[in-house]
DRENGU-587175 format. One record per residue (C-alpha): residue in three letters; z, x, y. Coordinates in Angstrom, 1 decimal. Layout:
<site "ALA",<Z,X,Y>>
...
This chain:
<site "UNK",<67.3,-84.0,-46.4>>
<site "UNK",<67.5,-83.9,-50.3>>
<site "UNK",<67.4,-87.8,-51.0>>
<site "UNK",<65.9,-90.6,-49.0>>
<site "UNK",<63.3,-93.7,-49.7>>
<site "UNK",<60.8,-91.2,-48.5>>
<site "UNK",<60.0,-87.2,-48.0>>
<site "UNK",<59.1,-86.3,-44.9>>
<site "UNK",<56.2,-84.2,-44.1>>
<site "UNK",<57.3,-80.6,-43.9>>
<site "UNK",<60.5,-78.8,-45.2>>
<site "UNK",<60.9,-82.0,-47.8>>
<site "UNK",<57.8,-80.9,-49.1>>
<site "UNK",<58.5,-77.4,-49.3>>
<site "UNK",<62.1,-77.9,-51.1>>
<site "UNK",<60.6,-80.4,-53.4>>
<site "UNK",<57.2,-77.8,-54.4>>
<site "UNK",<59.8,-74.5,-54.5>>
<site "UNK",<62.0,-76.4,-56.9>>
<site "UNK",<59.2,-77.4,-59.1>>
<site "UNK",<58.0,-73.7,-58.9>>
<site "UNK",<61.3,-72.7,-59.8>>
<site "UNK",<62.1,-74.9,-62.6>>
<site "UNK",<58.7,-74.0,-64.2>>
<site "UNK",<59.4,-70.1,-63.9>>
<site "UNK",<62.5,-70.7,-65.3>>
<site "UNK",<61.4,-72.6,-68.3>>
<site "UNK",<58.3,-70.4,-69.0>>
<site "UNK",<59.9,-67.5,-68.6>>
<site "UNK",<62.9,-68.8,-70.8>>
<site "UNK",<60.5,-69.8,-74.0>>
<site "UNK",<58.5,-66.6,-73.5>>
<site "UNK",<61.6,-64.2,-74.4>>
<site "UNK",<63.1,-66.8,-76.6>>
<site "UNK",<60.0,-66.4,-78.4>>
<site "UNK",<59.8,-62.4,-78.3>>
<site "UNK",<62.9,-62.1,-79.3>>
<site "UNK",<62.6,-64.2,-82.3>>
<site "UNK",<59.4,-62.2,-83.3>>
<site "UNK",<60.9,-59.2,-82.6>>
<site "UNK",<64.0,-60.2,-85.0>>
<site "UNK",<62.4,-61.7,-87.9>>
<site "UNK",<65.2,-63.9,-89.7>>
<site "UNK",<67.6,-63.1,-87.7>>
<site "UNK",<70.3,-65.4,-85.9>>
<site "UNK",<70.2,-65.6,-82.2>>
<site "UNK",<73.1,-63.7,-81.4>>
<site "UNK",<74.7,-61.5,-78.7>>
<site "UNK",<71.6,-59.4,-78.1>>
<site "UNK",<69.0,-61.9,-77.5>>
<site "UNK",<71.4,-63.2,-74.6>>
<site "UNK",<70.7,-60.2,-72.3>>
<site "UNK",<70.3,-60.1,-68.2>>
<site "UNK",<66.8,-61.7,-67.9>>
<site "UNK",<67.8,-64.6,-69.8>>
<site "UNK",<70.7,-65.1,-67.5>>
<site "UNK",<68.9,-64.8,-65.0>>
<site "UNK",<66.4,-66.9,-65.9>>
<site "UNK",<68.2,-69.7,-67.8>>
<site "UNK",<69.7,-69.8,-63.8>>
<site "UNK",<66.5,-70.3,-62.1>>
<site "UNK",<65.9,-73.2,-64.6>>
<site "UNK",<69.1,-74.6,-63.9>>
<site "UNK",<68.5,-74.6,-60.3>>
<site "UNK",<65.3,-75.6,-60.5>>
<site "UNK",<66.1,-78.5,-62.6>>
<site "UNK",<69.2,-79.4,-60.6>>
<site "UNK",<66.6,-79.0,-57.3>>
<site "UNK",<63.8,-81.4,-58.8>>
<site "UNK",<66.2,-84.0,-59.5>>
<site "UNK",<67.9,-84.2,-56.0>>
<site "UNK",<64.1,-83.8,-54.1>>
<site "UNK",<63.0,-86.6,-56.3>>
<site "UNK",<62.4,-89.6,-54.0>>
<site "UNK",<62.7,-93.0,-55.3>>
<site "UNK",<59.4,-95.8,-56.8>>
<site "UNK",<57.2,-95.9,-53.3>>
<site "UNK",<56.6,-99.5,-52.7>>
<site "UNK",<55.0,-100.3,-49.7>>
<site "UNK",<56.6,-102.4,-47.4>>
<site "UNK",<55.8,-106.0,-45.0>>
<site "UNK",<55.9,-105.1,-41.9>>
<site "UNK",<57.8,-107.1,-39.5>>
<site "UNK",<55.8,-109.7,-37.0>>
<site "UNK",<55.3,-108.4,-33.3>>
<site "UNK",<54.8,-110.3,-30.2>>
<site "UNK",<51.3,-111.6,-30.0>>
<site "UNK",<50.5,-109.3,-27.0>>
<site "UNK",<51.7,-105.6,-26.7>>
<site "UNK",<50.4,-105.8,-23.4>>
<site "UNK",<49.3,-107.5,-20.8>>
<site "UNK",<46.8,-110.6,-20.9>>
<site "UNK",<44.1,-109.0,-18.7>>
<site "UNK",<43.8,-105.7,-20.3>>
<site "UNK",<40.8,-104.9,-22.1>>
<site "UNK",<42.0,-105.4,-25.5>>
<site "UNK",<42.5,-109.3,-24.9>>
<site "UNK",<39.2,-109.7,-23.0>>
<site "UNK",<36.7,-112.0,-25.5>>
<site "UNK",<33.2,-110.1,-25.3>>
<site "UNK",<31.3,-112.5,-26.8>>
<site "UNK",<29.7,-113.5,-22.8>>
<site "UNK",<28.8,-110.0,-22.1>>
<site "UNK",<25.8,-108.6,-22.2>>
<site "UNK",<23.5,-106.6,-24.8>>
<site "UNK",<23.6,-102.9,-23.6>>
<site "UNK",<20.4,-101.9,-22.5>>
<site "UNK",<20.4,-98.5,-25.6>>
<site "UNK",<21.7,-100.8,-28.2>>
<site "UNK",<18.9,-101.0,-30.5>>
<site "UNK",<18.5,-97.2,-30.2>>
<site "UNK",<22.3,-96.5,-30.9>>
<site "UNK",<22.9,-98.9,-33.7>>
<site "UNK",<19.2,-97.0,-35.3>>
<site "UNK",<21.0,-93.7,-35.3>>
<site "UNK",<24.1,-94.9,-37.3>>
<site "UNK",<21.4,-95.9,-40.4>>
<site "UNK",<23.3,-98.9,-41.2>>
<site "UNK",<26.4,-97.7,-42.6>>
<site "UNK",<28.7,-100.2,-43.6>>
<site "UNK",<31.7,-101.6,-42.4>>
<site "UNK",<34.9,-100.6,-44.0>>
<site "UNK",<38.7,-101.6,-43.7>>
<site "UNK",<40.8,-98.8,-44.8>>
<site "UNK",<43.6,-100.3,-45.0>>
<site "UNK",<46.1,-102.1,-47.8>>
<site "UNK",<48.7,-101.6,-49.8>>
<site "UNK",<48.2,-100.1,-52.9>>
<site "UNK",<49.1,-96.1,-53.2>>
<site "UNK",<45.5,-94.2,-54.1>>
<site "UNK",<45.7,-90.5,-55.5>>
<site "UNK",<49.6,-90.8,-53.7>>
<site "UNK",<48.2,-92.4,-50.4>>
<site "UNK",<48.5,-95.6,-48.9>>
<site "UNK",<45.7,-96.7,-46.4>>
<site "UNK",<46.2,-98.2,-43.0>>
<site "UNK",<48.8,-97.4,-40.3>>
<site "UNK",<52.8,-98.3,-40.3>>
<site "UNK",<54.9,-99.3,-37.5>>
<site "UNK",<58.3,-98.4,-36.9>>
<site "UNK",<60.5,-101.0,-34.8>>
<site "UNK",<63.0,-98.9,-33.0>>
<site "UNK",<66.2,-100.2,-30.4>>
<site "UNK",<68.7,-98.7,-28.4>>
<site "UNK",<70.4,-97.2,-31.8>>
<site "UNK",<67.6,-95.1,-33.0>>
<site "UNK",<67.8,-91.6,-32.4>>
<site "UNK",<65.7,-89.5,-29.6>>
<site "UNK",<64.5,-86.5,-30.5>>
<site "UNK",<62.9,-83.4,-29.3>>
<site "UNK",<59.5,-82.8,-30.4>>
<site "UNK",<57.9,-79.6,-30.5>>
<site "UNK",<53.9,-80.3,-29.8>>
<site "UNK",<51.9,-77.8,-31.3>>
<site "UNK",<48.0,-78.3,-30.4>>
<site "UNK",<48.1,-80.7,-27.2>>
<site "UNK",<50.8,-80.1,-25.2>>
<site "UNK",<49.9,-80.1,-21.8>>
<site "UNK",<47.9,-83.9,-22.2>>
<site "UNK",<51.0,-85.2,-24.4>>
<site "UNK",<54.6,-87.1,-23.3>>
<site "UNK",<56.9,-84.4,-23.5>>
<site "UNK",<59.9,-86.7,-25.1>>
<site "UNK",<62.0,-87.1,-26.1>>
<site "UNK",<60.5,-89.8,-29.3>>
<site "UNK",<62.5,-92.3,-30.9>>
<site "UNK",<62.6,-91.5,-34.6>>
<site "UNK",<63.8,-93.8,-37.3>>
<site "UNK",<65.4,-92.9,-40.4>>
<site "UNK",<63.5,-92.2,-42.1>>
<site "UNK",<60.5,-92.5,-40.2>>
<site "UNK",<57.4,-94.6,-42.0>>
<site "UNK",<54.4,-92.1,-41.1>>
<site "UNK",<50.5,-92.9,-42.2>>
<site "UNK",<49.7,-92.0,-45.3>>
<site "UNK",<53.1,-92.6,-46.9>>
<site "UNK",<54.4,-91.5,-49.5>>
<site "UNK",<52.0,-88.0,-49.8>>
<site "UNK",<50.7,-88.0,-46.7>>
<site "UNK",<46.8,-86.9,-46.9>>
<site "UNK",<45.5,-88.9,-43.9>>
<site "UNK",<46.5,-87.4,-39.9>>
<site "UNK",<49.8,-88.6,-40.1>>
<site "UNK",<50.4,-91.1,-37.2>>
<site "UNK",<53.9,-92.1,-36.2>>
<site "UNK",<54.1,-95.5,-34.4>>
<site "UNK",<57.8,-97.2,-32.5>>
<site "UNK",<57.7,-99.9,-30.5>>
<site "UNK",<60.9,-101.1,-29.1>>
<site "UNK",<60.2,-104.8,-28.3>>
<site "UNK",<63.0,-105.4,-25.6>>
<site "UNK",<62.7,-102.3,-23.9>>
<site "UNK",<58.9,-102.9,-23.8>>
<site "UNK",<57.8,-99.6,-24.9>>
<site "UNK",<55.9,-97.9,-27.2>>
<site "UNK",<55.4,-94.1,-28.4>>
<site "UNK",<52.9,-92.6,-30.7>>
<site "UNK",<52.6,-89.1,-32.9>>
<site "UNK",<50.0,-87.4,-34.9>>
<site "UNK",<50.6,-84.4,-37.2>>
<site "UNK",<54.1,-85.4,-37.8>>
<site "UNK",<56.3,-83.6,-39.5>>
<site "UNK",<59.8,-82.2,-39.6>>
<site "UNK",<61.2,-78.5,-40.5>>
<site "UNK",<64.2,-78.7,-41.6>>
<site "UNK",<65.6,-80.1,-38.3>>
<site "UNK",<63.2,-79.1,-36.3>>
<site "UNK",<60.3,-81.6,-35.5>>
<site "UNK",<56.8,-81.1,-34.6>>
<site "UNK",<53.8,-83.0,-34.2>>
<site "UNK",<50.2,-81.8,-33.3>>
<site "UNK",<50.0,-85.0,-30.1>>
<site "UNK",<51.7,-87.7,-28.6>>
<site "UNK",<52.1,-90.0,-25.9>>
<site "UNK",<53.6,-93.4,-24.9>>
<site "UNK",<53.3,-96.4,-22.4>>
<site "UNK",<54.7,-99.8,-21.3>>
<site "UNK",<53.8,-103.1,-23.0>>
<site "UNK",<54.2,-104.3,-19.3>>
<site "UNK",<51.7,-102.0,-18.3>>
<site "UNK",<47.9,-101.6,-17.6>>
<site "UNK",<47.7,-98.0,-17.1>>
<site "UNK",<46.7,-95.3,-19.9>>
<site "UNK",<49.1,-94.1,-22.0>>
<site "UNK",<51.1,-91.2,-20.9>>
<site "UNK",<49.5,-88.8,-23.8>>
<site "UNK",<47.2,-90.5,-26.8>>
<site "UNK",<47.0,-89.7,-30.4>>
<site "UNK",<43.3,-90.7,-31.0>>
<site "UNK",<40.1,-89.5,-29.1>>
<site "UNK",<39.6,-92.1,-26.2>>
<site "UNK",<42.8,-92.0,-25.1>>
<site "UNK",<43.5,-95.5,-25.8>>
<site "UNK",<47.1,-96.5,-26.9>>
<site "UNK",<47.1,-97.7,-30.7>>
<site "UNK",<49.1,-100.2,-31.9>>
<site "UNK",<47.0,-103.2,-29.5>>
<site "UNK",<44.4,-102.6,-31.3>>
<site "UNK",<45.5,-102.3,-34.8>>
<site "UNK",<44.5,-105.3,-37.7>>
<site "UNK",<48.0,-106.4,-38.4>>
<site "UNK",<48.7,-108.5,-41.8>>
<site "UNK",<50.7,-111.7,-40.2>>
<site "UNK",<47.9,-112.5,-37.6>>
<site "UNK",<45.2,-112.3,-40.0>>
<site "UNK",<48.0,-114.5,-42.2>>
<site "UNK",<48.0,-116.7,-39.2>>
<site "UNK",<44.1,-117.0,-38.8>>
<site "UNK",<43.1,-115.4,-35.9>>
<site "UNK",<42.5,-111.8,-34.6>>
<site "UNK",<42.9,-112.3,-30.9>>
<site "UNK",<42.5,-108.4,-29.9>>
<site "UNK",<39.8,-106.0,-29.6>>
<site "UNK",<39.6,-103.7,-32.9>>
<site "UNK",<40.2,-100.0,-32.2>>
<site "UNK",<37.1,-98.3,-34.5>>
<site "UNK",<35.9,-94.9,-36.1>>
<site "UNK",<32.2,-93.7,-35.8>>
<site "UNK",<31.2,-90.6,-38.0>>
<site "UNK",<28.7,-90.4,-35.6>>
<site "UNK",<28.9,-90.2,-32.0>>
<site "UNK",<27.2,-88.4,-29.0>>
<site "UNK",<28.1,-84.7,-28.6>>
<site "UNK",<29.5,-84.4,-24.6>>
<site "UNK",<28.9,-88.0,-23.4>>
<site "UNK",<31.5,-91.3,-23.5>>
<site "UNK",<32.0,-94.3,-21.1>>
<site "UNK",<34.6,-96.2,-19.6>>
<site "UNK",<37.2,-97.3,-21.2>>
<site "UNK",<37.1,-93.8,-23.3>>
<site "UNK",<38.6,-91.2,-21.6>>
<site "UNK",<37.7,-88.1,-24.0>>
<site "UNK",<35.2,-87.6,-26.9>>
<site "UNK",<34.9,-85.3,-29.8>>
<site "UNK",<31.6,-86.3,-30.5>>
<site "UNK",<29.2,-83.5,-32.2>>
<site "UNK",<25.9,-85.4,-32.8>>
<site "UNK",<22.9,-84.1,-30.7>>
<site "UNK",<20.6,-87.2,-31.7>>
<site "UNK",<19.9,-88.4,-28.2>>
<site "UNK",<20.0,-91.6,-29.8>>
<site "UNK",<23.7,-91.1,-30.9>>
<site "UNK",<26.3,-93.8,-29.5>>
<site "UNK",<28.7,-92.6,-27.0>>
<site "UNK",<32.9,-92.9,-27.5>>
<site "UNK",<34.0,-95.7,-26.1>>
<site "UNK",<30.8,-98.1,-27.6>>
<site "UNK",<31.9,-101.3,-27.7>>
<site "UNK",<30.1,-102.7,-30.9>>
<site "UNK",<30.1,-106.7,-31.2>>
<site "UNK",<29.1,-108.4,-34.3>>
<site "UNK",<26.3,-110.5,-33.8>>
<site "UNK",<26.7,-114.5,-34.2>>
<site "UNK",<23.8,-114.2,-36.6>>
<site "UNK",<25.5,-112.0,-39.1>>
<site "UNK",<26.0,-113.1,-42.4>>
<site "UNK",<29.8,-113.8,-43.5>>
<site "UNK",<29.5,-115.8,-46.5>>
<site "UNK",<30.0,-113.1,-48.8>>
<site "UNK",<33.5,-112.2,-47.2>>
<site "UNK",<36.7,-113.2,-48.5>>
<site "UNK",<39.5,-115.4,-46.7>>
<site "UNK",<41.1,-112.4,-44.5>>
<site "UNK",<38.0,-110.2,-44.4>>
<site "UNK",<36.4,-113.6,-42.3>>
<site "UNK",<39.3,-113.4,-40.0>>
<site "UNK",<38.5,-110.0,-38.7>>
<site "UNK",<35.1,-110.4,-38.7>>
<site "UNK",<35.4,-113.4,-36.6>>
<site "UNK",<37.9,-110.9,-34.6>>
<site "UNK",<35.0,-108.9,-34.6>>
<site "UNK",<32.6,-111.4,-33.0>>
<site "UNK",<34.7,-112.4,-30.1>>
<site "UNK",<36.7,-109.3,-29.4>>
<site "UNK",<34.7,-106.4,-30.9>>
<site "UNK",<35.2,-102.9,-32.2>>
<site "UNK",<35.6,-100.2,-29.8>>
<site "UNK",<34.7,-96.7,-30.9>>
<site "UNK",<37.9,-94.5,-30.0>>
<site "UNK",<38.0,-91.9,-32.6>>
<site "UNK",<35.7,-90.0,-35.1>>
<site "UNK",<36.5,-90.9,-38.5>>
<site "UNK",<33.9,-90.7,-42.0>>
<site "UNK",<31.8,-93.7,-41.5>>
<site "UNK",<32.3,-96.6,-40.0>>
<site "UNK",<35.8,-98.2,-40.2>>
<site "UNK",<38.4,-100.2,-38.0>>
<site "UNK",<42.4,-99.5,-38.1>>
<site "UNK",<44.7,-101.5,-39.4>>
<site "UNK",<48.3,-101.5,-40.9>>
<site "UNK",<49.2,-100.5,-44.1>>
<site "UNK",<51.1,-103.6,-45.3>>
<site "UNK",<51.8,-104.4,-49.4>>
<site "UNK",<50.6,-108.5,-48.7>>
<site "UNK",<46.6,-107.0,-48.3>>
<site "UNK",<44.5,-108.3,-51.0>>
<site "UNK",<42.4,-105.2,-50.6>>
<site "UNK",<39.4,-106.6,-53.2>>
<site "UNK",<38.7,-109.1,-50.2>>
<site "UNK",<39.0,-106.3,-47.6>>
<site "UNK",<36.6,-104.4,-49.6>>
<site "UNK",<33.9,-107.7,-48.8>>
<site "UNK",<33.5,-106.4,-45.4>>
<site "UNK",<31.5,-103.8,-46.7>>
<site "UNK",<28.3,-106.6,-47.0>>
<site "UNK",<28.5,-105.8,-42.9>>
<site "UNK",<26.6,-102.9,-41.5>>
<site "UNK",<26.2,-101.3,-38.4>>
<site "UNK",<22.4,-103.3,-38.5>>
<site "UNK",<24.6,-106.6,-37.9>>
<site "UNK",<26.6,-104.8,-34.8>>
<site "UNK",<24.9,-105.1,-30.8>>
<site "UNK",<26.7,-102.4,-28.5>>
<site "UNK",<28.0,-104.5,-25.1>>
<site "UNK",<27.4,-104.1,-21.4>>
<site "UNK",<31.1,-103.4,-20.3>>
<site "UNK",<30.4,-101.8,-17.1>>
<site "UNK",<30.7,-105.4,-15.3>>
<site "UNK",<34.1,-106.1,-16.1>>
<site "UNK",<36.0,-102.6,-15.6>>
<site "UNK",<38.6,-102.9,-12.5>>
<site "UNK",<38.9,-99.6,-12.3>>
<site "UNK",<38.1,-96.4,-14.7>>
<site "UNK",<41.4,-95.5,-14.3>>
<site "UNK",<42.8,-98.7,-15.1>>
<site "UNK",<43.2,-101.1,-18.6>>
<site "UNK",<42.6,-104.0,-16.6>>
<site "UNK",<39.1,-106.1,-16.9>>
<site "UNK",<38.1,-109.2,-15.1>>
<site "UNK",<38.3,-112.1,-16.8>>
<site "UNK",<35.5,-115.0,-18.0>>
């Protein structure tokens, strides 16, 4: 694909760099015998001999180059508003819809909120491109119409749904339009009830491939059949979305990132860790952080108070690693990302890590017990 809203990761990118490559080899190498030649002829008239086989040659590389550049181009990137979703993407009793605020302090708490040395609490997400990246995760809506496609996975395989994926045209992947973040794919297909989920997506001419992926019911209360983050966790239920922060209420728990977490240990819901810290003190994946009723929120802004009461009621629940301390949310262009920035007054001092154990069905199982 030459021309669309948006290059793909992969073979667009490769087309668009070898055509800049090729049109600056052309060019440069067009003005250096240009110039030779001139030297070389002082006074004298371009003519017959100063069009010779390397500037044919090369005068062609610029032309293709040129002609290349202009067709790889893609249009202005402007991000877009995402569509609304149901207010559940699954059902009432899983985990993510469970208030916390009645549970317990875990008894290692205070020990596992010292070792994160108050690092603060920070929404990467908006809508404003930064050096060619725009924060936060989008979500495709797909239907019966979208195509399936075969994808080829590349570092997870055997954990991963084997496909085929529903893939829009073209497909709105995180960090759109350059693509420096992990490059998460998200469909949900709201009256078939499903949703799938990539990481490390990208497209090779017309092959695709991605490093992960899995998918699951919206009807369901099992794990997903693959993951794309850590835990194990499907995504989108626990991603900040614009229009229920528009709406005034969170009513989810927040899926988080902890650049610290225990090397080798994790507890229910998580299902996996990559945690490297040995600090014995070090939290384990699948912490689930509360923000205390204490903590200060007058120094947030309008939507940065709605997730931070989110965060109060339904908590943060580590499922990934990730630098610092953050919590996922969409990449939408309606984020006023100067009062997003507020939530960085938080730290993890003004977190408590919650007693969960009580309210697990089963540790196979999404579902909790209910207040």
């Amino acid at each position: 694909m030459f021309r669309s809203d948006l290059l793909i990761p992969g073979s667009d990118f490769l087309i668009a760099g070898l055509s800049r490559v090729a049109l600056a080899v052309g060019v440069i190498g067009l003005v250096a015998i240009v110039v030779s030649r001139l030297i070389r002829h002082k006074g004298i008239r371009l003519d017959s001999r100063i069009v010779s086989k390397p500037l044919v040659v090369l005068a062609t590389i610029a032309i293709v180059g040129l002609v290349a550049t202009v067709l790889s181009w893609p249009p202005k990137f402007e991000t877009p508003e995402f569509p609304e979703l149901p207010d559940q993407l699954l059902p009432s009793n899983s985990l993510f819809y469970r208030p916390i605020d009645d549970l317990p302090v875990a008894a290692n708490s205070k020990r596992w909120i010292s070792s994160l040395k108050s690092m603060p609490l920070v929404a990467p997400f908006g809508g404003n491109p930064y050096l060619g990246n725009v924060a936060g995760m989008p979500f495709n809506v797909v239907d019966d119409s979208t195509k399936r496609v075969d994808v080829t996975l590349t570092e997870y395989p055997d954990v991963s749904f084997k496909g085929p994926y529903p893939i829009g045209d073209p497909p709105l992947i995180e960090g759109l339009p350059n693509y420096g973040n992990d490059q998460h794919y998200l469909a949900i297909d709201t009256k078939q009830r499903r949703s799938w989920e990539l990481i490390a997506l990208r497209r090779w001419f017309t092959r695709w491939e991605a490093g992960a992926g899995g998918t699951w019911s919206m009807d369901s209360l099992d794990y997903p059949d693959g993951s794309t983050i850590v835990a194990g966790l499907p995504l989108l239920p626990g991603v900040v979305r614009y229009e229920e922060v528009a709406a005034g209420s969170v009513n989810h728990m927040i899926l988080g990132m902890l650049e610290i977490s225990a090397k080798g240990r994790l507890i229910w819901p998580a299902k996996s860790s990559d945690g490297t810290s040995t600090d014995p003190d070090a939290p384990p994946m699948g912490g689930w952080m509360r923000l205390r009723k204490d903590a200060d929120l007058s120094k947030l802004g309008p939507q940065a108070k709605v997730v931070a009461t989110a965060a109060q009621r339904y908590g943060i629940l580590i499922s990934d690693t990730g630098p610092g301390f953050r919590m996922r949310g969409t990449a939408d262009r309606r984020w006023d990302q100067d009062d997003l920035r507020t939530l960085q007054t938080l730290t993890t001092d003004d977190f408590e890590f919650v007693d969960a154990s009580s309210i697990m069905v089963s540790p196979e199982s999404l579902e909790v017990t209910q207040p």
